[in-house]
C-alpha positions in Angstrom: -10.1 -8.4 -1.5 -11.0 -5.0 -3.0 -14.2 -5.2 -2.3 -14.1 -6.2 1.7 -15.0 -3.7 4.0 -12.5 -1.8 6.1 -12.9 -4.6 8.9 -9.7 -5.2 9.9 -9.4 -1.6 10.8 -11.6 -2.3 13.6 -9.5 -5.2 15.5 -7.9 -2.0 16.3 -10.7 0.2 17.4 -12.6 -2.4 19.2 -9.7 -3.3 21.5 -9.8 0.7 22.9 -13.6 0.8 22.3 -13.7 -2.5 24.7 -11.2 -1.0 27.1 -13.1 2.5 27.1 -16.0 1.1 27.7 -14.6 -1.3 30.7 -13.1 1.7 32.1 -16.5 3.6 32.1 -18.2 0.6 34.0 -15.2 -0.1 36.7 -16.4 3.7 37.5 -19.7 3.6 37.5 -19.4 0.4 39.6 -17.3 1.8 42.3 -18.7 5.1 42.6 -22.6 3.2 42.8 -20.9 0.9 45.5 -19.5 3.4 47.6 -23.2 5.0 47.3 -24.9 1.8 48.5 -22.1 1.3 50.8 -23.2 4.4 52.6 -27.0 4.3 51.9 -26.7 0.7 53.7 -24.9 2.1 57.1 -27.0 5.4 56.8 -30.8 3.9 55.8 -30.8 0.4 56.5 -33.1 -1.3 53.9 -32.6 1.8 51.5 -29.5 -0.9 50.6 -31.4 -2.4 48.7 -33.2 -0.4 46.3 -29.7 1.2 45.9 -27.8 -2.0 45.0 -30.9 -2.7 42.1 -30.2 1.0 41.1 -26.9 0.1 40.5 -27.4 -2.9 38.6 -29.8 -0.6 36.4 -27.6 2.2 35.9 -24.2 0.1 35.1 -25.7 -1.5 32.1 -25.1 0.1 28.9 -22.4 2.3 30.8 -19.7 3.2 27.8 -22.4 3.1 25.5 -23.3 6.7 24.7 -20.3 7.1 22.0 -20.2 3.7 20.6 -20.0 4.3 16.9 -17.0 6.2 17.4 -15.3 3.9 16.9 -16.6 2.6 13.9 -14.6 3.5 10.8 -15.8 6.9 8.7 -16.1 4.5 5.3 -18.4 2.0 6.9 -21.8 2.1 5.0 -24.8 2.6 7.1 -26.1 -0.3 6.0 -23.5 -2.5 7.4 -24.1 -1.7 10.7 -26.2 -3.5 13.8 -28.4 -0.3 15.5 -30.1 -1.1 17.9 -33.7 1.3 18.4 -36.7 1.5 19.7 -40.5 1.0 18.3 -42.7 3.5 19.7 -39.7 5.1 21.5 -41.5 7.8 23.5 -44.5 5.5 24.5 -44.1 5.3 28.1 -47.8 5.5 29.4 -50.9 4.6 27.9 -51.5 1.1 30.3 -50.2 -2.6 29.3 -52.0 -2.7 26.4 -50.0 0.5 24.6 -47.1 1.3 26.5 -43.4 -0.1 24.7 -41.0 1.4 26.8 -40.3 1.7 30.4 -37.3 4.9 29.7 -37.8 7.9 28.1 -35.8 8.5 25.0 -33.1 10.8 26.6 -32.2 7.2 28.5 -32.5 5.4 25.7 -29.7 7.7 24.0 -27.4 7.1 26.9 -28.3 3.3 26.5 -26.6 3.2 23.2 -30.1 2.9 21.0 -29.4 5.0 17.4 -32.9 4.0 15.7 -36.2 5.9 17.1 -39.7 5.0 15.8 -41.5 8.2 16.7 -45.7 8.7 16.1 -47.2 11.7 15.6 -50.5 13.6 15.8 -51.6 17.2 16.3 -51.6 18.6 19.5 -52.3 22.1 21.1 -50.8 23.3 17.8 -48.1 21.3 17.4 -47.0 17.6 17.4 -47.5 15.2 20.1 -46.1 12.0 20.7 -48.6 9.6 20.5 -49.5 5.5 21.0 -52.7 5.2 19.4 -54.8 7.2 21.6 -52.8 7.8 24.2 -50.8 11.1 24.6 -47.4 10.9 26.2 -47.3 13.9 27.3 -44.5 15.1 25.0 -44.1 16.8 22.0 -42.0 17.0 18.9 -41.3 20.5 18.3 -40.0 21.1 22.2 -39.3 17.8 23.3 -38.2 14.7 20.9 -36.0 17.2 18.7 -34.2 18.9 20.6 -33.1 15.8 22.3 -31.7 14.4 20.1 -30.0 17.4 18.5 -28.7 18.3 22.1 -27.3 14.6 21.8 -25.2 15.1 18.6 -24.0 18.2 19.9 -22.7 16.1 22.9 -21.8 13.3 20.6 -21.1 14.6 17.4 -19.4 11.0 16.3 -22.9 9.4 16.5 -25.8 9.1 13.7 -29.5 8.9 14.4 -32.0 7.2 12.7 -35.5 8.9 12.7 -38.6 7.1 11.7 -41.6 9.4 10.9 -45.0 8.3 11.1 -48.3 9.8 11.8 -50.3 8.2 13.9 -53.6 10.4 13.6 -55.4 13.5 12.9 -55.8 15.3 9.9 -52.6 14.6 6.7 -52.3 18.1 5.9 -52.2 19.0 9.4 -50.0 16.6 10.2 -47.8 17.6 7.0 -47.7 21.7 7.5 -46.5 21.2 11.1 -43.7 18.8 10.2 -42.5 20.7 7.5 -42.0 23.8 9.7 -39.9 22.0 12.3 -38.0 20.4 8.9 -37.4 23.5 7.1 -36.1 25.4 10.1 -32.6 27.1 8.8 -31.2 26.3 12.4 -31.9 22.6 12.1 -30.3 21.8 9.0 -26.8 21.0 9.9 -28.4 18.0 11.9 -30.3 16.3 8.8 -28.8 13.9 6.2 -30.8 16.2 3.0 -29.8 13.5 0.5 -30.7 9.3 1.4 -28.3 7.0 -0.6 -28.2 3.8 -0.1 -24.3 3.8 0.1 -24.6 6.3 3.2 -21.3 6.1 4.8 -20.9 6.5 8.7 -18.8 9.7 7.4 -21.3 11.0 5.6 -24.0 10.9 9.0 -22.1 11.4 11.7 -23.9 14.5 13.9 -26.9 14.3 12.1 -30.0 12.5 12.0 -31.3 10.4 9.2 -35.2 10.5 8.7 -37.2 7.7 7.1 -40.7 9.2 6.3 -43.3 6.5 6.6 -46.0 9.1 5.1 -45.2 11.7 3.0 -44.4 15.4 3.8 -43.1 17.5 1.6 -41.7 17.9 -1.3 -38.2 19.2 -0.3 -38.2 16.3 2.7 -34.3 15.7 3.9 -33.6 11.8 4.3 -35.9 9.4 2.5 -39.5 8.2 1.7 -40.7 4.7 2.7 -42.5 3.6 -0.2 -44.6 0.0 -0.5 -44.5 -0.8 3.8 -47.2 -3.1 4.3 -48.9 -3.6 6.9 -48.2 -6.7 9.4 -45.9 -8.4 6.8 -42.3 -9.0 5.9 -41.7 -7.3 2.5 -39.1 -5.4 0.2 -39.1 -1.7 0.8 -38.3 1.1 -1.4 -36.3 4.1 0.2 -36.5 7.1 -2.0 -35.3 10.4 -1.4 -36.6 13.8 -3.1 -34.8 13.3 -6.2 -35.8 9.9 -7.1 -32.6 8.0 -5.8 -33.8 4.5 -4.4 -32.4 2.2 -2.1 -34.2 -1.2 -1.0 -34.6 -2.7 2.5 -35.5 -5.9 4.1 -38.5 -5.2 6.3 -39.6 -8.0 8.7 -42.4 -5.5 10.6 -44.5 -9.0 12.0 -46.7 -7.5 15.3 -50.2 -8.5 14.9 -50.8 -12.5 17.0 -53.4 -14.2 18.5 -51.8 -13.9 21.8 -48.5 -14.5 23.6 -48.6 -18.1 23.1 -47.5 -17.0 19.3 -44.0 -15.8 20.3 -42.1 -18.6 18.8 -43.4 -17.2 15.7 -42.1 -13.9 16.4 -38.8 -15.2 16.8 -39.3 -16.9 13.6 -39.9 -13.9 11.8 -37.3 -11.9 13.4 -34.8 -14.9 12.3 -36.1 -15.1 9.2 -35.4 -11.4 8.4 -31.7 -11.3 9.9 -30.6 -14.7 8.0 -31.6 -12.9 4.9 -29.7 -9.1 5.9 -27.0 -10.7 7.4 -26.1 -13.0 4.4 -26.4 -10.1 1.8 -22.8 -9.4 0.9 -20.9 -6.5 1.4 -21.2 -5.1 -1.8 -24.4 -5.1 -1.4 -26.1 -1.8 -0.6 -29.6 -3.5 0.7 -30.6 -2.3 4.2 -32.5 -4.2 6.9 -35.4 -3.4 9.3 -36.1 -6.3 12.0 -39.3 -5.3 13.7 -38.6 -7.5 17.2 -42.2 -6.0 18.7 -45.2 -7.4 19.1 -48.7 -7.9 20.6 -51.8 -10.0 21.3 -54.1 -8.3 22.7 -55.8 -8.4 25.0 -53.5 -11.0 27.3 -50.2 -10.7 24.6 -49.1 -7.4 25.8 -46.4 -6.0 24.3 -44.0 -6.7 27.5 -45.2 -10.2 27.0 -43.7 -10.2 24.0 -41.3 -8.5 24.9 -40.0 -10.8 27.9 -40.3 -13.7 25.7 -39.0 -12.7 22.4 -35.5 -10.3 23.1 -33.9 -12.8 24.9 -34.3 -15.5 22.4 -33.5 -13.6 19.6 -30.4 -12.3 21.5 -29.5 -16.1 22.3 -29.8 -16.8 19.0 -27.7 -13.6 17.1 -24.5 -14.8 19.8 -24.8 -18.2 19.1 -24.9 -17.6 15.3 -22.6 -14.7 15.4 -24.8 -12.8 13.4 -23.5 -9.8 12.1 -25.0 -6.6 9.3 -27.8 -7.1 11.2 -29.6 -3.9 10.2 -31.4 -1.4 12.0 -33.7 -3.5 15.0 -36.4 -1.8 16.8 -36.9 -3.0 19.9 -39.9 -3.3 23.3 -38.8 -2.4 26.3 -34.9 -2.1 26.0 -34.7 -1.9 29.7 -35.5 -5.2 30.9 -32.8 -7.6 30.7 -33.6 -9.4 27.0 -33.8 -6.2 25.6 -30.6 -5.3 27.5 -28.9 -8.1 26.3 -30.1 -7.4 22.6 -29.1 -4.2 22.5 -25.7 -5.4 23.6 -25.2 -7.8 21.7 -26.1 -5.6 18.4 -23.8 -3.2 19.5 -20.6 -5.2 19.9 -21.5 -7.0 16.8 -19.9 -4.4 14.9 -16.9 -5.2 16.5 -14.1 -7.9 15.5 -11.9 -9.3 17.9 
């Protein structure tokens, strides 16, 4: 029994971490009922829209502090995070955009994992889809987000990937490393990746994954050998040489939307294999549960048919482990119910 986790510690914490988050949607509840009550006897089909705002803004309520209660010897790698792929793409038509809330929301949702593009912009770093600008940047707005967040919630851990999604490498490179060098920032980064990263060792900071490569003095780690379209092994290595390896399922390319029973298959596929790696282990896992087919397999096609089977199929299995799982559209009710279900999965009754 050396060797099992510090589970048992959390029959404990999940009972309060259950009750706390009940508590926190009884109120939401009843304070959004009161407010349709009125908007009903005050704007007559304003009702309504009110009663689907409530339904919308009670989920994930009790969510924005989850891994508190997760124990401080937990490895990183143990954990169920849910995130999001392309996190800040939230225009760009049906044929680029992944999310329907901005990554602020997404925070508050309970989502720990952010897949963020890049390309120079006006000087600095823009958010990007492909071609399409989302009218956000880096520097001023996806970083300070989330290190306003950790102030807020210093119990939490982020998980940052970098990649750049156009323009010019060097240009790409020289603006990154200013916004990763600055003094001010550095209490927020995990400098050194190991795979044996405890929640301890992250909590209030951000851990980056760079998917191209920086800098020499980079905090968090480098992904080396991801290939494209494919399930593979993945290295993790940080600035002075220390590896880890990871089970990447990153599957997006189909024909079109008639392929998402592949999808799930892949997605499967990838959490059988994290979630039966044993605890000593220190492998980590990447689930890719995006897709797209273009031009009719959008990826909220996908999306509405791939979240809520995988979801079905992580409760009915009682998958647990199940890695870090970047997600489309974590809004609509599969993604919802994923992102649930991930979270809670840490828990034991």
């Amino acid at each position: 029994m050396e060797n099992e986790p510090p589970i048992f510690a959390h029959v404990k914490t999940h009972k309060r971490y259950t009750m706390e988050k009940r508590f926190l949607q009884i109120c939401c509840t009843l304070a959004l009922a009161v407010f349709v009550s009125v908007s009903q006897a005050c704007a007559g089909n304003s009702g309504s829209r009110a009663a689907d705002m409530s339904v919308q803004a009670g989920d994930g309520a009790g969510n924005v502090a989850w891994m508190k209660s997760l124990h401080d010897t937990l490895p990183v790698c143990k954990i169920s995070i849910p995130g999001t792929h392309d996190s800040g793409t939230v225009k760009g038509g049906p044929m680029l955009k992944t999310q329907s809330t901005a990554i602020p929301a997404q925070l508050q949702q309970g989502i720990r994992a952010f897949d963020i593009r890049l390309e120079k912009k006006n000087g600095k770093l823009g958010i990007f889809h492909s071609h399409a600008f989302q009218d956000i940047y880096w520097e001023d707005d996806v970083l300070p987000a989330f290190i306003s967040f950790l102030q807020a919630h210093p119990t939490e851990t982020l998980i940052v990937s970098l990649k750049k999604e156009g323009g010019e490498s060097q240009d790409y490179a020289s603006l990154l490393s200013v916004s990763l060098s600055a003094p001010a920032h550095q209490r927020y980064f995990v400098q050194d990746f190991r795979p044996e990263l405890t929640l301890g060792d992250c909590r209030g900071k951000m851990l980056f994954l760079h998917r191209d490569y920086v800098m020499d003095n980079y905090p968090g780690a480098v992904c080396v050998g991801w290939e494209d379209d494919s399930t593979c092994l993945l290295t993790l290595r940080n600035k002075d040489g220390k590896e880890g390896c990871v089970l990447l399922e990153d599957e997006y390319q189909y024909e079109s939307g008639k392929d998402a029973g592949k999808k799930i298959d892949a997605c499967i596929r990838n959490f059988d294999r994290v979630s039966a790696e044993p605890f000593p282990s220190r492998r980590w896992g990447i689930t890719f549960v995006s897709a797209t087919g273009l031009p009719l397999g959008t990826p909220k096609v996908f999306a509405k048919k791939v979240n809520e089977p995988v979801a079905g199929y992580l409760k009915k299995s009682g998958s647990r482990n199940c890695g870090i799982v970047f997600i489309d559209f974590v809004n609509l009710r599969g993604g919802r119910r994923l992102v649930e279900y991930l979270i809670d999965s840490n828990f034991v009754e």
